[in-house]
N, C-alpha and C positions, 0 to 999 in steps of 0.2 A: 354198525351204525344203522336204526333203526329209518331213516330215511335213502340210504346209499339207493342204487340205481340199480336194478338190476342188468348183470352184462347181457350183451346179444349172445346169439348163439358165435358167431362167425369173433366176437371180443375177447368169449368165453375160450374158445378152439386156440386162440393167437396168445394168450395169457398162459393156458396150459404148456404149448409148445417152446416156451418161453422159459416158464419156469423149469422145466424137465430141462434144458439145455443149460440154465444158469446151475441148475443144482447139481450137474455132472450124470443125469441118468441117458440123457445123450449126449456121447462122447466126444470130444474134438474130432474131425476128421473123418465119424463114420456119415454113413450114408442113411439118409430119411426117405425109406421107403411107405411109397403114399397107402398103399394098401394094410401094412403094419399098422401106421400111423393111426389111419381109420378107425382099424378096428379097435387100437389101446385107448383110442380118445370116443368112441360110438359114434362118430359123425360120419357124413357122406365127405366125399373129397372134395364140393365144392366150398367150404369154408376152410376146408384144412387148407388148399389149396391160395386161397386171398392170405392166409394166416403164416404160408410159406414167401407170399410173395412179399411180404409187409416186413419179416424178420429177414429177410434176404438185402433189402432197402435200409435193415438198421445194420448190415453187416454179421448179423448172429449166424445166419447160415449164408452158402453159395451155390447158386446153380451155374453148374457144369455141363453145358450142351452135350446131349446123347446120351448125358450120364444120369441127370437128374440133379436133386438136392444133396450136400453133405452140410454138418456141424463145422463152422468155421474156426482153424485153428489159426489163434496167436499169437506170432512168434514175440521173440524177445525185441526187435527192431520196430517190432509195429507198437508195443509198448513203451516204449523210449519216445519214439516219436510222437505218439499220441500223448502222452501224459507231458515233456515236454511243449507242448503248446499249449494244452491246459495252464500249465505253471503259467506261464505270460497272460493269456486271454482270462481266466481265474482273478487273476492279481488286479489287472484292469477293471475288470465289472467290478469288482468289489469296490475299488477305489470310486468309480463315478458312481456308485449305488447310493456312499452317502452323501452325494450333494442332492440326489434327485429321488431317494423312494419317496413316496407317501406313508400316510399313517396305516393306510388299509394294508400294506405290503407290509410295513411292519409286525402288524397283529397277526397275519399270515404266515411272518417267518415264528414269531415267539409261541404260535400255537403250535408249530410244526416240531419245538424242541418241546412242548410241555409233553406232547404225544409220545414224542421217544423215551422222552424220560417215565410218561406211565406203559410204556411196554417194556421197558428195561424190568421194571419191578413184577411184572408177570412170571409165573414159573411155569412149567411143559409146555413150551414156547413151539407154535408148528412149523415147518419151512414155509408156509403160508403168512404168518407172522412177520418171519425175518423179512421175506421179498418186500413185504409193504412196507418195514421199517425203511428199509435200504432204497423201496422209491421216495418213501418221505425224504429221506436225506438227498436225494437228488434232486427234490423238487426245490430245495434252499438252493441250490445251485441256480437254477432255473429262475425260480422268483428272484434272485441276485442280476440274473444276466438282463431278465426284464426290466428291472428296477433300473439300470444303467440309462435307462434311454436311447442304446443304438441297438437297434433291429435286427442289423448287420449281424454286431457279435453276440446276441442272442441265439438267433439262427443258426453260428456255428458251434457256441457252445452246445444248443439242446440237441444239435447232431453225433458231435464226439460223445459227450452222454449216451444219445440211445446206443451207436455203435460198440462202446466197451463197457458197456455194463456188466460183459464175463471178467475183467478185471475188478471191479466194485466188488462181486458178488466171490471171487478169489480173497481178497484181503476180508470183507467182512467173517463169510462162514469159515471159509478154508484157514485161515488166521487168526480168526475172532478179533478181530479189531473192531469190536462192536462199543465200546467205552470209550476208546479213546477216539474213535470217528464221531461219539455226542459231545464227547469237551471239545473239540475242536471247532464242531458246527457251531455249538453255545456260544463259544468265543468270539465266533467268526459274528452270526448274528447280533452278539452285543456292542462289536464294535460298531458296524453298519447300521446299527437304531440310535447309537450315541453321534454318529457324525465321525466318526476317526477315522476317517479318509485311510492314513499312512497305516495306522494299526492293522485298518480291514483288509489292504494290502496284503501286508505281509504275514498276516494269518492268511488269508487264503494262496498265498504263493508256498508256504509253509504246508498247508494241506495236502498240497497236489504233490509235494515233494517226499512228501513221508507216504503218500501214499504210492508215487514210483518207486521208492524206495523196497517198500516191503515187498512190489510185485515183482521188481526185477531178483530180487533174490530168491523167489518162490520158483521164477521161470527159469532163471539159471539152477538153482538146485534143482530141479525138474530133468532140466536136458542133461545133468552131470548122469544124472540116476540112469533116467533112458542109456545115454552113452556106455555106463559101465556095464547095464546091465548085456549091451547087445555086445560088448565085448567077451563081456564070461559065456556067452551063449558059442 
């Protein structure tokens, strides 16, 4: 986009660390040593440093007293329970979305699916590419929880959002659920610009359920694997 913003340096450092963590080249569990860090990203450690504390605040990483930073792993319970409150909090906004968006909000969501739909028809698609798609698609989340009117569960929606984003970014690349997460959005966004209260509901309760869905089997297939393998070992 020929008008976009250029990142800061310290935006730039936090977006990288970000991405390298959602795309799996830092691993669950290990450890972000700052001088490493540094040197793979060229920066001094006082922006890697803000850019640790900021993904530490959305849950992507943890610091461990005396230890430092590690990659936040997981587990299957913290998945269940996160996406189960989605389902509930999801299904609400959506429903007061369409007594209260505006027209601006509208045009906002319907240009956010024309976009997915012209990056879908793209081919040598970069991991740079997808991250943006898959924030676009969160940002209908977002613009949805705003639209509602209460502050409140805005607030906790855009929380849970930033914190499991390794989940999103699990079902999108790692499962390709890249198709069926834009009929859904489309769906979702048609209902809430037409006024269908119940519909928008229950597409967005439906969203969040297909999308537990495919994580919980990803993360249990996961652990069967770990499991057998430490057994044959």
């Amino acid at each position: 986009m020929a008008n976009a913003k250029k990142p800061t340096l310290k935006e730039a450092v936090y977006e990288s660390l970000k991405g390298m963590i959602l795309a799996g080249d830092l691993v669950a569990g290990s450890r972000l040593t700052e001088a490493d860090l540094a040197g793979r990203l060229n920066v001094s450690r006082t922006p890697l440093r803000e850019a640790l504390n900021k993904l530490e605040r959305e849950g992507l990483v943890t610091n461990k007293p005396r230890h430092g930073y590690f990659v936040t792993i997981f587990d299957l319970k913290t998945a269940e329970d996160a996406f189960d409150l989605r389902e509930v909090l999801d299904g609400y906004a959506a429903q007061r979305a369409t007594q209260t968006i505006g027209e601006d909000d509208k045009a906002r969501l319907r240009e956010i699916i024309r976009q997915c739909d012209d990056m879908a028809s793209c081919e040598d698609r970069s991991m740079e590419d997808f991250l943006a798609e898959m924030h676009l698609g969160m940002d209908i989340h977002r613009i949805i929880a705003k639209a509602s009117g209460n502050e409140m569960l805005y607030d906790t929606i855009c929380s849970i959002l930033e914190k499991f984003q390794h989940f999103v970014w699990i079902e999108l690349l790692w499962l390709d659920k890249w198709e069926v997460t834009r009929q859904e959005h489309a769906a979702l966004v048609e209902a809430i610009c037409s006024g269908d209260g119940e519909r928008a509901a229950t597409l967005a309760r439906r969203h969040v359920q297909g999308s537990r869905n495919n994580i919980v089997r990803f993360l249990q297939a996961k652990h069967a694997y770990h499991a057998a393998m430490a057994r044959a070992s």
